[in-house]
C-alpha positions in Angstrom: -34.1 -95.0 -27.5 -32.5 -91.7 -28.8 -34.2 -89.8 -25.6 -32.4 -92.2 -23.2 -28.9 -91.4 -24.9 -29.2 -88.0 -25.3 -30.1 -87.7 -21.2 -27.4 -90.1 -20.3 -24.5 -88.2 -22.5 -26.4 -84.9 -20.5 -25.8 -86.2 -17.1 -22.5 -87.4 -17.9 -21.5 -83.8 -18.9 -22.9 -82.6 -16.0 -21.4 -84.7 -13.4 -18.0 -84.5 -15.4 -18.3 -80.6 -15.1 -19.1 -80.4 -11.4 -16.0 -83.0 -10.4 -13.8 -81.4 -13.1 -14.9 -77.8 -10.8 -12.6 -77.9 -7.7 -11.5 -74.9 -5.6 -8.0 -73.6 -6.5 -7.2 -74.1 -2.7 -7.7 -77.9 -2.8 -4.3 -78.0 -5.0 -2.6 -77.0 -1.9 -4.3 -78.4 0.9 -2.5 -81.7 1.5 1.1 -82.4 3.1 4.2 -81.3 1.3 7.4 -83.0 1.8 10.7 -80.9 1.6 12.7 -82.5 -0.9 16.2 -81.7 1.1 15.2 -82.0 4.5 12.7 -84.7 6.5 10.4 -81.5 7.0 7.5 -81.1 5.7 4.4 -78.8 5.8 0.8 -78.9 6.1 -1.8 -77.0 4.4 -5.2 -77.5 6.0 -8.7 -76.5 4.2 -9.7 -74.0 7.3 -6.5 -71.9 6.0 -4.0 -72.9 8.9 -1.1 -75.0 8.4 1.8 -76.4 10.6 5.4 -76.8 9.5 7.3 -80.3 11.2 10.8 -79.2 11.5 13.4 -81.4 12.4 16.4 -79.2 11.4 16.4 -75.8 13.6 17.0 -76.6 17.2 16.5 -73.2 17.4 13.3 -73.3 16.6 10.3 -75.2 17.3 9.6 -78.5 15.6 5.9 -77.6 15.0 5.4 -74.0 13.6 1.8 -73.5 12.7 1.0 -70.5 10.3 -2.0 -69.6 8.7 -2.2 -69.3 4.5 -3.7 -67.4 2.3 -4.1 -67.9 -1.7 -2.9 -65.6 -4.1 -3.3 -65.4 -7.8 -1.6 -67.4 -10.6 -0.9 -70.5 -8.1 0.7 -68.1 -5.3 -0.2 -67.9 -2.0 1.6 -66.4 1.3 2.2 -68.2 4.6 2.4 -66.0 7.6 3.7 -68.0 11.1 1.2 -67.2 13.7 3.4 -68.5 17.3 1.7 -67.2 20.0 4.1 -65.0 22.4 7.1 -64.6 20.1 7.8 -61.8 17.8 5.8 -62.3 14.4 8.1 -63.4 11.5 8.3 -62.1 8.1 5.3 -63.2 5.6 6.4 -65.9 3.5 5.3 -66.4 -0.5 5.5 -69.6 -2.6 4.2 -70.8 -5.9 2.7 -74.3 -7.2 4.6 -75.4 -9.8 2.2 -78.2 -11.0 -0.4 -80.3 -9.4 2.6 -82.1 -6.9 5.3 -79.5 -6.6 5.7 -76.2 -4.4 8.3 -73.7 -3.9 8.4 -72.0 -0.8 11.2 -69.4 -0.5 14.4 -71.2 -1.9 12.8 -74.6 -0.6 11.3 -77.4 -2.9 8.5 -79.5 -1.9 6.2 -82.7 -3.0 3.3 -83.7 -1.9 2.6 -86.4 -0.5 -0.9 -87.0 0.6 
């Protein structure tokens, strides 16, 4: 009987471990509401991402970019529309598991 416990606790360690094991970019992939504005901004898991504008009619209402992580829960978005001039990289920070700041913009996530 003690065999039986002693494997159970050591695959309950082990699959505990390998769930508890995700990649740092799974924090960001998701959608991200801006908390101002009805925009909001999605980070895929292939690196790309689209922002859904609705408050620049100067702009288009679907800006896709693609991301890259940084260290300490940075990472930088650079806009990639084809035929227009490229804009400025972007950086932003996590700030917790359902909060990002990108430039002076605040964000939740929502999925």
């Amino acid at each position: 009987m003690r065999f039986l416990s002693t494997k159970s606790w050591a695959v309950l360690f082990l699959l505990a471990t390998l769930l508890g094991c995700s990649k740092p970019e799974s924090k960001l992939v998701g959608t991200w509401m801006n908390e101002k504005t009805s925009s909001n901004i999605v980070f895929n898991m292939d690196k790309t991402g689209v922002i859904h504008q609705r408050t620049n009619p100067q702009l288009p209402p679907d800006i896709p970019f693609k991301w890259t992580l940084l260290s300490g829960g940075e990472f930088k978005v650079e806009v990639t529309m084809p035929g227009s001039p490229s804009a400025p990289a972007a950086q932003g920070r996590l700030e917790g598991k359902d909060t990002m700041v990108l430039g002076e913009d605040s964000f939740k996530k929502v999925k």
